[in-house]
C-alpha positions as a Python dict, from the first residue, in 0.01 Angstrom:
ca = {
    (1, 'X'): (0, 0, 0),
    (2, 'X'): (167, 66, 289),
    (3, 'X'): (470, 386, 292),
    (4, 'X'): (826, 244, 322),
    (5, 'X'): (728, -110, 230),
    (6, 'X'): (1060, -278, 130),
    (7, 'X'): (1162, -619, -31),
    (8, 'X'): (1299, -665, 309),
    (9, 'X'): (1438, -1023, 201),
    (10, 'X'): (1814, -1090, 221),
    (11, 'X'): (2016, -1223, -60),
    (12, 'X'): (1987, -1602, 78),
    (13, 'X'): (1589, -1555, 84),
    (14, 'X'): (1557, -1563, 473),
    (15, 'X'): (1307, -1305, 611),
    (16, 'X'): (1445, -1348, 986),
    (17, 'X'): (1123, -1512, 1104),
    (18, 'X'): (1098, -1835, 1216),
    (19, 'X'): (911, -2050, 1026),
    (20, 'X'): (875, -1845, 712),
    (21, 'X'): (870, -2077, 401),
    (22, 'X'): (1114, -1952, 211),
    (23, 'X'): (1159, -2299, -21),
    (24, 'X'): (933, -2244, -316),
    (25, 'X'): (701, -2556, -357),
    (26, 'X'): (765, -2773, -725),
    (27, 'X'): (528, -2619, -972),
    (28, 'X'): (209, -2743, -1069),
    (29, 'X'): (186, -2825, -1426),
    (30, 'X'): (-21, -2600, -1604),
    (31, 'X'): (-215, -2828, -1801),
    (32, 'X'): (-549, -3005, -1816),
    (33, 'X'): (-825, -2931, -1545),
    (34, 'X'): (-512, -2741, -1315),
    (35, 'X'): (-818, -2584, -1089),
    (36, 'X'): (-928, -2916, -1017),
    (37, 'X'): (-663, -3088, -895),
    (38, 'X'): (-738, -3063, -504),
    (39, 'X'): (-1107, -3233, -585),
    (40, 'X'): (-853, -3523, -573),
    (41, 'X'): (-853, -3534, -124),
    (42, 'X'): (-1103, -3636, 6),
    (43, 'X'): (-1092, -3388, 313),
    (44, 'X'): (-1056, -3080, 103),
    (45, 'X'): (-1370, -3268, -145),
    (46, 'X'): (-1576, -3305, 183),
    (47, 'X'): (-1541, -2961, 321),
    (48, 'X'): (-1566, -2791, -14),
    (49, 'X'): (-1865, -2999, -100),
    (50, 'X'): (-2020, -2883, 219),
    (51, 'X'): (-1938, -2509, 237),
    (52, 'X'): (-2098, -2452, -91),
    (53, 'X'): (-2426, -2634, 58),
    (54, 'X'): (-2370, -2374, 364),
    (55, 'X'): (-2242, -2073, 131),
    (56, 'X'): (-2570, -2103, -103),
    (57, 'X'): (-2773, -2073, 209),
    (58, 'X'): (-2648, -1797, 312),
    (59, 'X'): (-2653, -1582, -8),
    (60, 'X'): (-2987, -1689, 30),
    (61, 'X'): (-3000, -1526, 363),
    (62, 'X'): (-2810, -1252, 229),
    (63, 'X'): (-3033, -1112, -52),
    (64, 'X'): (-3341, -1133, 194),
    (65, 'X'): (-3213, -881, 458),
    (66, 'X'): (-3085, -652, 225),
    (67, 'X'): (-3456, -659, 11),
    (68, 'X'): (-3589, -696, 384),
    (69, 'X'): (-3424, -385, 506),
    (70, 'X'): (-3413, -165, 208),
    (71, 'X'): (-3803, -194, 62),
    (72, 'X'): (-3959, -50, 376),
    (73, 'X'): (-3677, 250, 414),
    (74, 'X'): (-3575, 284, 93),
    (75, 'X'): (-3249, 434, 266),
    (76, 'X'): (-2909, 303, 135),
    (77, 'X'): (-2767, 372, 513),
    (78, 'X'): (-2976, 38, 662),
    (79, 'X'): (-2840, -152, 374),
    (80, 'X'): (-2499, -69, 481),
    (81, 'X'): (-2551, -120, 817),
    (82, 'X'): (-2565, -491, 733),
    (83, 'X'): (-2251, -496, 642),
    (84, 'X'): (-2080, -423, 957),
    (85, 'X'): (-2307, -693, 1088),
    (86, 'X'): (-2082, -968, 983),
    (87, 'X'): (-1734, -760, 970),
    (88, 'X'): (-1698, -508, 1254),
    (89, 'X'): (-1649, -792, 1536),
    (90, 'X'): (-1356, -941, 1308),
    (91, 'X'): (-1187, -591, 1453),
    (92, 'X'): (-1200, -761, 1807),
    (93, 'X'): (-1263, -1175, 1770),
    (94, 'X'): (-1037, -1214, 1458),
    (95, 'X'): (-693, -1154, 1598),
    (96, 'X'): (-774, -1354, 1935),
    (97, 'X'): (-946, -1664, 1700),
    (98, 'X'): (-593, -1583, 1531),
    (99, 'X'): (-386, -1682, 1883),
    (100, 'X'): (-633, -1941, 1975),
    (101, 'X'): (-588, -2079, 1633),
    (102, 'X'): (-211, -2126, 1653),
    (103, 'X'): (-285, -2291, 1990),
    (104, 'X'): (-578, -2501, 1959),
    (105, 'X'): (-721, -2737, 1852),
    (106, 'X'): (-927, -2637, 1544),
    (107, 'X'): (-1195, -2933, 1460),
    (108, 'X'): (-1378, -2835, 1796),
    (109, 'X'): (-1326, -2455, 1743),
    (110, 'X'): (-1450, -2520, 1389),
    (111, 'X'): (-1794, -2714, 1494),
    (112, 'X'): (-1857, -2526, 1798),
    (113, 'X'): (-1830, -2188, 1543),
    (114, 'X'): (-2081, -2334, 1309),
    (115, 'X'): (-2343, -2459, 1561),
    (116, 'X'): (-2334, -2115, 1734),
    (117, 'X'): (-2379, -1928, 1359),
    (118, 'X'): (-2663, -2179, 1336),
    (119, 'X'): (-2862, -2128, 1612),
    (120, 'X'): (-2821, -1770, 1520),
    (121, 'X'): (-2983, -1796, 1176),
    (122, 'X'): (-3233, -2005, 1392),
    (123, 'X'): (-3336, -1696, 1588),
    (124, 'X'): (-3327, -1472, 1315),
    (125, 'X'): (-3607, -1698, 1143),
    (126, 'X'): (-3816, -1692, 1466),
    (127, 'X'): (-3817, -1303, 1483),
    (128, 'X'): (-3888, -1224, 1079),
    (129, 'X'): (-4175, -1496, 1133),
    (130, 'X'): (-4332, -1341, 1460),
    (131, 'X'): (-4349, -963, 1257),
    (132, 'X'): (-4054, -798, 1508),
    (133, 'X'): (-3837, -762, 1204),
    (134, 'X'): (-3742, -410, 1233),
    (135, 'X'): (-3408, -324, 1053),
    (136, 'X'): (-3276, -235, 1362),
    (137, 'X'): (-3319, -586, 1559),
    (138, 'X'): (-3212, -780, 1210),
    (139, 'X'): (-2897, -565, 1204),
    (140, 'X'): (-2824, -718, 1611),
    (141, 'X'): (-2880, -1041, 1521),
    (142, 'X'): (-2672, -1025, 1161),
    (143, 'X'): (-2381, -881, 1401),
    (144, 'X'): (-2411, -1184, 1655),
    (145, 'X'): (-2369, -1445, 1359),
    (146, 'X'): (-2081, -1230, 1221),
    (147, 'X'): (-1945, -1226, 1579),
    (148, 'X'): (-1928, -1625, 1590),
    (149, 'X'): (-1783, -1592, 1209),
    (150, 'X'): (-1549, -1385, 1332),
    (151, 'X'): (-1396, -1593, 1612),
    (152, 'X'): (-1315, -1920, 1415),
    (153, 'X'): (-1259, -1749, 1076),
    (154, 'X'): (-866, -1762, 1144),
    (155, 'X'): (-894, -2137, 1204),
    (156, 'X'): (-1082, -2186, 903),
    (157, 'X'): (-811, -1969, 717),
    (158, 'X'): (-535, -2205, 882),
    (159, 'X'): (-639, -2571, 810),
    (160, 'X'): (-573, -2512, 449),
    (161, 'X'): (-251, -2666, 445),
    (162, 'X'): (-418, -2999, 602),
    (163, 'X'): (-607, -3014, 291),
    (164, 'X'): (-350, -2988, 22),
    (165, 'X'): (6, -2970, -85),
    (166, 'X'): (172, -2613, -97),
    (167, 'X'): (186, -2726, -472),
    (168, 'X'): (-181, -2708, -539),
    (169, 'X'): (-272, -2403, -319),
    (170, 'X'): (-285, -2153, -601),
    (171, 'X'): (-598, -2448, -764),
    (172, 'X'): (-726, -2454, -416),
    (173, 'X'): (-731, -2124, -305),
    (174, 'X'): (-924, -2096, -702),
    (175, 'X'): (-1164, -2373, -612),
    (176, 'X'): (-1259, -2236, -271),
    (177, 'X'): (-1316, -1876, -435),
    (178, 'X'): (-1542, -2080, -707),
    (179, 'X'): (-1733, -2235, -475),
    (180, 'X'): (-1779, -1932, -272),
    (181, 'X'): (-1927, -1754, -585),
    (182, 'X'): (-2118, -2077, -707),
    (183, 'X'): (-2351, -1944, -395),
    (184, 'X'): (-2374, -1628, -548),
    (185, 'X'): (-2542, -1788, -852),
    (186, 'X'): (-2754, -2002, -691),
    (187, 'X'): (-2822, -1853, -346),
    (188, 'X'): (-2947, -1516, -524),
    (189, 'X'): (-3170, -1734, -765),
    (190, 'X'): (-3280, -1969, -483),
    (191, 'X'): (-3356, -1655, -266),
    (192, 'X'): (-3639, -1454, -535),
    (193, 'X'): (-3818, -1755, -587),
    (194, 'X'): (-3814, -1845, -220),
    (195, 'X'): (-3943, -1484, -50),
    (196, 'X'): (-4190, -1474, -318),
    (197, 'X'): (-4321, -1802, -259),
    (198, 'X'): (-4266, -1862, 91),
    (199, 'X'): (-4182, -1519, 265),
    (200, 'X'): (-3886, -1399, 444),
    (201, 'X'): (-3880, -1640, 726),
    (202, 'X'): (-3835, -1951, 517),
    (203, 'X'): (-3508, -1823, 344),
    (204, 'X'): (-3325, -1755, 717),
    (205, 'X'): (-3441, -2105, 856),
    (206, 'X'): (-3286, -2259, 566),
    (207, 'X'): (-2919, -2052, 623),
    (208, 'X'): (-2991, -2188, 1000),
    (209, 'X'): (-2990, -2588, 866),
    (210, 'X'): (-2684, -2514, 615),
    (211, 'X'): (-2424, -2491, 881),
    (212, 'X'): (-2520, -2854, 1007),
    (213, 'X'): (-2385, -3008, 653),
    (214, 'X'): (-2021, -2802, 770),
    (215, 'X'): (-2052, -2986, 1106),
    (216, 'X'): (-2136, -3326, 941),
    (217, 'X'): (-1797, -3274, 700),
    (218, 'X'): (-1562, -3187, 981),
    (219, 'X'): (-1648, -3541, 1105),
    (220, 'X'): (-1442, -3705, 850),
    (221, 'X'): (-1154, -3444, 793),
    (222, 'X'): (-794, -3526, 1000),
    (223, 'X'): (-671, -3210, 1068),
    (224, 'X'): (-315, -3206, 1229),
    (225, 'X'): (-263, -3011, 1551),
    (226, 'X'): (-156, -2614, 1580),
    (227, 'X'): (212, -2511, 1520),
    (228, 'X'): (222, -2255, 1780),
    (229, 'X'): (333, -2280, 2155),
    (230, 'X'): (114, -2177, 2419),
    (231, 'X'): (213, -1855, 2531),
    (232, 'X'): (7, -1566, 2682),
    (233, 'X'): (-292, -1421, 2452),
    (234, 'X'): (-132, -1041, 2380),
    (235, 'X'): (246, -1179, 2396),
    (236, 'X'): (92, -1417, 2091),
    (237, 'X'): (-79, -1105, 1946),
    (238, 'X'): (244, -917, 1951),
    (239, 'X'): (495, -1204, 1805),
    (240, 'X'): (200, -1229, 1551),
    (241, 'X'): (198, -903, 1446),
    (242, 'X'): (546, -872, 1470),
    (243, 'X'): (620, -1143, 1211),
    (244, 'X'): (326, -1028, 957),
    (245, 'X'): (523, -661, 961),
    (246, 'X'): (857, -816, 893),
    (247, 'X'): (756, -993, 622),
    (248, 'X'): (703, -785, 312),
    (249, 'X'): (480, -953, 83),
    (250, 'X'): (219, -973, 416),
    (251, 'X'): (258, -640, 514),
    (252, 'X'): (210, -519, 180),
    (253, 'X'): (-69, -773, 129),
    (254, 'X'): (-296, -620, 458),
    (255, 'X'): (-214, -246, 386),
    (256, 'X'): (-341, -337, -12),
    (257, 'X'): (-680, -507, 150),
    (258, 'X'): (-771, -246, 402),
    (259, 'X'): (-758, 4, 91),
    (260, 'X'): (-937, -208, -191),
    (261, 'X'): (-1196, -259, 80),
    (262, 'X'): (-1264, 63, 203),
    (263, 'X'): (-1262, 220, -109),
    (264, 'X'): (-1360, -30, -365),
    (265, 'X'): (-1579, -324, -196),
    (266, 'X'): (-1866, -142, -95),
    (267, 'X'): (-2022, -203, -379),
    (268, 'X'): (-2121, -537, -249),
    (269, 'X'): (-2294, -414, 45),
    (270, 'X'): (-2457, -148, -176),
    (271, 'X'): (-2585, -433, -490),
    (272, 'X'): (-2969, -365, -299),
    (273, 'X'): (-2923, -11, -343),
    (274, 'X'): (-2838, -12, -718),
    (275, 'X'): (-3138, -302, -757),
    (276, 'X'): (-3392, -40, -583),
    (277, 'X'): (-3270, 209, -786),
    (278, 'X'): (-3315, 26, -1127),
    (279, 'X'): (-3655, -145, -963),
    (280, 'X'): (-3759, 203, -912),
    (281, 'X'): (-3901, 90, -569),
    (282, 'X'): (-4151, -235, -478),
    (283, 'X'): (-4029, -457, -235),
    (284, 'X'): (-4079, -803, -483),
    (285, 'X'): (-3906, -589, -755),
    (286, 'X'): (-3622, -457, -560),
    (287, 'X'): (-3535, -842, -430),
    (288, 'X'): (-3562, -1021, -780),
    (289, 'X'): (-3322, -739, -895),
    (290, 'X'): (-3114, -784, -598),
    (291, 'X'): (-3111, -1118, -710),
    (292, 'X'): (-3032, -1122, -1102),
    (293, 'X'): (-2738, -859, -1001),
    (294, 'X'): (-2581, -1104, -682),
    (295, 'X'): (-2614, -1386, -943),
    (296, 'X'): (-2376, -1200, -1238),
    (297, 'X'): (-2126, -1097, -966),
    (298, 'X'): (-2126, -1429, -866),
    (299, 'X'): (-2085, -1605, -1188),
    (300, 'X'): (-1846, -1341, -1319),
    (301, 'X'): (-1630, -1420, -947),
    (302, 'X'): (-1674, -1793, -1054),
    (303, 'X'): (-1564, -1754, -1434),
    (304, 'X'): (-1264, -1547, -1303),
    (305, 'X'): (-1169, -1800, -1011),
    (306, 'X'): (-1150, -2056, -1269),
    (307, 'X'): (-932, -1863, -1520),
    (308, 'X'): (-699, -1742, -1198),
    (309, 'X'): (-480, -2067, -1204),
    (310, 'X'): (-428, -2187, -1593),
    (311, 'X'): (-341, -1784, -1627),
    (312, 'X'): (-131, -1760, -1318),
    (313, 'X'): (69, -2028, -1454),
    (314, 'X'): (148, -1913, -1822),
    (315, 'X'): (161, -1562, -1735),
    (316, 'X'): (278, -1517, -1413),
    (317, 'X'): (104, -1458, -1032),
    (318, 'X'): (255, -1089, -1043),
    (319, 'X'): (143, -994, -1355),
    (320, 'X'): (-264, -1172, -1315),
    (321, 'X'): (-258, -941, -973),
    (322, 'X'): (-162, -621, -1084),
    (323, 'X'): (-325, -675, -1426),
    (324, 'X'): (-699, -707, -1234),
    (325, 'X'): (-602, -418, -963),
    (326, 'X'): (-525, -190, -1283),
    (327, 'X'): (-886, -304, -1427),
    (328, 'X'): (-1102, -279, -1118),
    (329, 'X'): (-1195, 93, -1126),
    (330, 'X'): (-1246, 116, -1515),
    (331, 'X'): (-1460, -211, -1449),
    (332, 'X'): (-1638, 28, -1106),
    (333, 'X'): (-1687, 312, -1357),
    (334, 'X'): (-1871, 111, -1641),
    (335, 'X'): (-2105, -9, -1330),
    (336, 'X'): (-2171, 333, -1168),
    (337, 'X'): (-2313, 404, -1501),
    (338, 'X'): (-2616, 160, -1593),
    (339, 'X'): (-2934, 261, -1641),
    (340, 'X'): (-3139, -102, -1686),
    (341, 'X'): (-3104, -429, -1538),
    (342, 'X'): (-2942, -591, -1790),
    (343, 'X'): (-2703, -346, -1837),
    (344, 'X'): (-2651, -330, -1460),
    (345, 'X'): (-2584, -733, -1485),
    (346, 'X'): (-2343, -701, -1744),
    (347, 'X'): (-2130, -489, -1599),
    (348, 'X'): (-2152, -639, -1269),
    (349, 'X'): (-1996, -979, -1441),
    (350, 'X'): (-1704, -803, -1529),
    (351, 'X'): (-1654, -668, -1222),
    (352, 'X'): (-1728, -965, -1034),
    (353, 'X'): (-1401, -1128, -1263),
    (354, 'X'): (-1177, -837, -1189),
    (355, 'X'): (-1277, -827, -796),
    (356, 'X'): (-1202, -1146, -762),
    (357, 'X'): (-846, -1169, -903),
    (358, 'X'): (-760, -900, -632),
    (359, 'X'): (-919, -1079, -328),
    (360, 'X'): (-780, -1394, -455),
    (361, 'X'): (-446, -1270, -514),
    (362, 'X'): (-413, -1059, -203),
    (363, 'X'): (-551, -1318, 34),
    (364, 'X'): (-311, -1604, -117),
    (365, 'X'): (-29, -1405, -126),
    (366, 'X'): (-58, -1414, 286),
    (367, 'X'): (-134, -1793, 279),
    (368, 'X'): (182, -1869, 105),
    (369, 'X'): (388, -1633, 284),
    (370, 'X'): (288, -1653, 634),
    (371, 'X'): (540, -1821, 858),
    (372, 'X'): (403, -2187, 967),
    (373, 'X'): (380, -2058, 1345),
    (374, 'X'): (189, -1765, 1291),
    (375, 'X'): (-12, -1884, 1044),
    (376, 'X'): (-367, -1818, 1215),
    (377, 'X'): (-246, -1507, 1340),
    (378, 'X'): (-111, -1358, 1067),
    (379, 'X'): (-420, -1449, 887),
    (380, 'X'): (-608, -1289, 1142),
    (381, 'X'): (-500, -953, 1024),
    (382, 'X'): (-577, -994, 718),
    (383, 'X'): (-935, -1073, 789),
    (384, 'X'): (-970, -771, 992),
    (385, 'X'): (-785, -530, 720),
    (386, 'X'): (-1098, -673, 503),
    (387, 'X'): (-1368, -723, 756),
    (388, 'X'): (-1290, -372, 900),
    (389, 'X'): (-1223, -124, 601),
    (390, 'X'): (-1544, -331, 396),
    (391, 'X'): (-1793, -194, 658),
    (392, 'X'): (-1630, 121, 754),
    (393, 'X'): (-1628, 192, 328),
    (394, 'X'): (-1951, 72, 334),
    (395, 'X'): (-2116, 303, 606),
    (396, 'X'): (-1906, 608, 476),
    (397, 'X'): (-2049, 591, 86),
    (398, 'X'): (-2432, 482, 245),
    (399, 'X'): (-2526, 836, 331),
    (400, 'X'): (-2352, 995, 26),
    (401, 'X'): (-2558, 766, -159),
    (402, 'X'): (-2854, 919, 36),
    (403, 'X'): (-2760, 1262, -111),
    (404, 'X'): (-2599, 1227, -492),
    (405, 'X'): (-2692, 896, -636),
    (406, 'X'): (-2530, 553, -623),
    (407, 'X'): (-2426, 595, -979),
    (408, 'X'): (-2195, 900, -923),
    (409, 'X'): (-2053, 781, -565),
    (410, 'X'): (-1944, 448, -694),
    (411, 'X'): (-1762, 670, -1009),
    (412, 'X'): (-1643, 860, -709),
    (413, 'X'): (-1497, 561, -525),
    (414, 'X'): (-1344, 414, -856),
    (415, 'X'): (-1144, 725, -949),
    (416, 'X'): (-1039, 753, -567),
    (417, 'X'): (-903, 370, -600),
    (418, 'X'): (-683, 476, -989),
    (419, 'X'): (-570, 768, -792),
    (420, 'X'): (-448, 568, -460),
    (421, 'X'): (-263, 314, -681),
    (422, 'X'): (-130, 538, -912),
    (423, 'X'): (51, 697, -618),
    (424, 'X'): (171, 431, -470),
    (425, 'X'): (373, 303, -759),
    (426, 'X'): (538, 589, -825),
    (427, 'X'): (586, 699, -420),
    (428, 'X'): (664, 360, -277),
    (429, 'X'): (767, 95, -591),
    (430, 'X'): (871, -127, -281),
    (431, 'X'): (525, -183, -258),
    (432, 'X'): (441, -323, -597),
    (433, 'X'): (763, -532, -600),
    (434, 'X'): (670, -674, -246),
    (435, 'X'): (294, -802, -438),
    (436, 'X'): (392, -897, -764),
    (437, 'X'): (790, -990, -756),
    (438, 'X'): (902, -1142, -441),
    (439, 'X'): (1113, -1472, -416),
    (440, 'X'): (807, -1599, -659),
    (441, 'X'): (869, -1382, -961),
    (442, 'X'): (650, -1324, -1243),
    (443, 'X'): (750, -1647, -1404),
    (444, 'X'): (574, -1918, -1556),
    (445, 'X'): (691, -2220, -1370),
    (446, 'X'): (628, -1996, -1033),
    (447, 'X'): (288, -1951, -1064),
    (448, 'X'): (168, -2204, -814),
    (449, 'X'): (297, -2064, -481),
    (450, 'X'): (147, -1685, -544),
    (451, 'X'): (-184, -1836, -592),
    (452, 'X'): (-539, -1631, -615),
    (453, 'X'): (-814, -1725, -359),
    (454, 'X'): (-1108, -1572, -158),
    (455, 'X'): (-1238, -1320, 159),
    (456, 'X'): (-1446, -1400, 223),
    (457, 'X'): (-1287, -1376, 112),
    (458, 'X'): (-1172, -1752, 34),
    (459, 'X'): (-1458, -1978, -20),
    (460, 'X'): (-1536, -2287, 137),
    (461, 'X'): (-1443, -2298, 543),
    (462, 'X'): (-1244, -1977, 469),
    (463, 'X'): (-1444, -1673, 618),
    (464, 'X'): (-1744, -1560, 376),
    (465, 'X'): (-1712, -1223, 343),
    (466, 'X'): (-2078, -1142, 302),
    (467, 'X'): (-2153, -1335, 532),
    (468, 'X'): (-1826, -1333, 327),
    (469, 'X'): (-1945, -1044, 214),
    (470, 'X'): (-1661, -1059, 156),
    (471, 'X'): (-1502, -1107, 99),
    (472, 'X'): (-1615, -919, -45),
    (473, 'X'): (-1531, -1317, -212),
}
């Protein structure tokens, strides 16, 4: 949603960047199991298999601090102070893992990543266990993981086209979102029963062993080498940045992100808050809710990712985008509202479908556009758009949640978000054309090179945004 945004794409398609892939991959045939179609490589089955052994580890992670540092506060500030835990260092380690990732080598990068997030987890474990949990330390050690996140979430971003075809991104990019939210059902689920039976320490060691079964998987994935040349780190930064301005569809891609996630995403961060508030305190009560509410996001994120391709391809990747960014604050509003759990999960479904057909569409929109040798970088600012504006959002609404309510801030935030995009389409149309029209149209046949994904925040090896969240995925 950025001012002045143009097409910006000459009559004969070129964009003036090296690199850009301007030839529109053969379509994918929109019949059958479409989303499944990548299942059919192996690499892309191995690492997919294991980030959703990794991913339902950490939602499991994931609902314990926020129960962990919400039940003895009761304070909707500590809850968002998680979030920057995992986001804010994307601000500084994103963009160079972006320049490193057009340079390097990216199985080592990948494994050294994971072990480090790991041992992390590890210590996290040791400190909830030994009664030195105060929100305070957890929040230090959340931001350490998220540090290591941040560094090799640009390569993780870049290896997808080592996995599959261009043809088959827009199922991939759906599969890796799937999988991301698969952890939301499970992890959430896995996560109550565990802290009830076992305590808080059990459900970090067990994020700590997940990243091994990433490791294990990047064993037996060939991943070719980087496309960049090795230049020095802020001339890369700058030729990076210089070719995700000039081309339209990513400029207008990152502006769109930092928006939806300042405004709009918080209410990820903030799903404890609304669970304390419907739990009416009780730190068992607050985490079960936690819980049942992560789980319908996540299955609503998973139904959606699953619809994003078959839809994409009858109606159009222009139309499936703007269609879910017109229904996410409606979907916000009817969520601000509940009153009861079940309500509360309803709603959340929905919005966990609509959310996801943004993130997906915004984030693949930049994978399909992004010239070949600035793929990690361009990438990079992506993640930071989202891993930025999610925390900053998230740390902004926290103590006006403190004062009027959850219910009537996230209203607040959803009328904020009609109003944003509402002026953009009738201030800067060049901006609406760059995300839904492009060389990729609103056709049919088109759909499979404007495919959805997530932030996270894709799924998979692709950065979690809770972690991850996302993504805010």
């Amino acid at each position: 949603m950025m001012p002045g945004s143009r097409n910006g794409i000459s009559r004969d398609g070129q964009t003036g960047i090296p690199g850009t892939h301007d030839e529109l991959p053969p379509p994918t045939p929109a019949h059958g199991l479409t989303s499944l179609r990548p299942l059919r490589h192996r690499s892309f089955a191995l690492l997919w298999t294991a980030g959703l052994v990794s991913t339902i580890r950490s939602r499991l992670q994931s609902v314990a601090f926020g129960a962990l540092v919400v039940s003895p506060t009761a304070q909707a500030t500590w809850a968002v102070l998680g979030a920057p835990g995992p986001f804010l260092p994307i601000g500084l380690l994103a963009p160079v893992g972006g320049a490193l990732a057009d340079r390097l080598p990216r199985r080592p990068m990948l494994v050294t990543g994971n072990l480090a997030a790991a041992a992390t987890a590890a210590l996290l474990a040791g400190l909830v266990a030994s009664g030195h949990d105060s929100p305070g330390a957890v929040v230090v050690l959340v931001t350490g993981q998220g540090s290591a996140s941040a560094l090799i979430g640009p390569f993780q971003q870049a290896i997808l086209p080592d996995l599959v075809p261009r043809s088959e991104f827009l199922a991939a990019i759906s599969l890796n979102s799937a999988q991301f939210n698969l952890g939301r059902i499970a992890g959430p689920a896995l996560a109550g029963a565990t802290v009830a039976a076992f305590g808080y320490p059990v459900a970090f060691e067990a994020n700590a062993v997940s990243f091994l079964a990433v490791v294990v998987a990047l064993a037996f994935v060939r991943l070719g080498p980087p496309a960049g040349r090795a230049v020095g780190l802020f001339t890369s930064l700058r030729s990076g940045f210089t070719a995700a301005r000039r081309e339209p569809s990513c400029r207008a891609a990152i502006a769109s992100i930092a928006v939806v996630a300042f405004v709009a995403s918080p209410f990820i961060a903030l799903v404890p808050v609304m669970a304390h508030h419907l739990a009416q305190g009780g730190s068992r009560a607050t985490a079960q809710i936690t819980a049942l509410l992560t789980t319908a996001q996540g299955a609503g994120a998973v139904a959606g990712a699953l619809c994003l391709a078959p839809l994409a391809a009858h109606l159009g990747r222009g139309r499936v985008l703007s269609w879910s960014m017109v229904l996410l604050p409606p979907a916000l509003l009817a969520y601000s509202a509940v009153q009861t759990r079940w309500w509360g999960t309803a709603a959340l479904f929905v919005v966990g479908m609509v959310y996801i057909g943004v993130l997906s569409g915004l984030s693949t929109l930049v994978q399909l556009r992004a010239p070949q040798a600035y793929r990690g970088r361009v990438l990079s600012f992506f993640l930071v758009a989202l891993g930025v504006a999610y925390p900053v959002g998230s740390l902004v609404q926290g103590p006006i949640i403190d004062r009027i309510g959850i219910g009537w801030t996230t209203a607040g935030s959803a009328l904020l978000l009609s109003l944003v995009m509402a002026v953009t389409a009738l201030w800067w149309p060049g901006v609406r054309r760059a995300l839904t029209d492009g060389r990729a149209g609103d056709r049919a046949g088109q759909a499979a090179d404007a495919v959805p994904a997530s932030p996270r925040a894709a799924g998979g090896l692709a950065a979690r945004p809770d972690s991850q969240d996302a993504g805010v995925a």
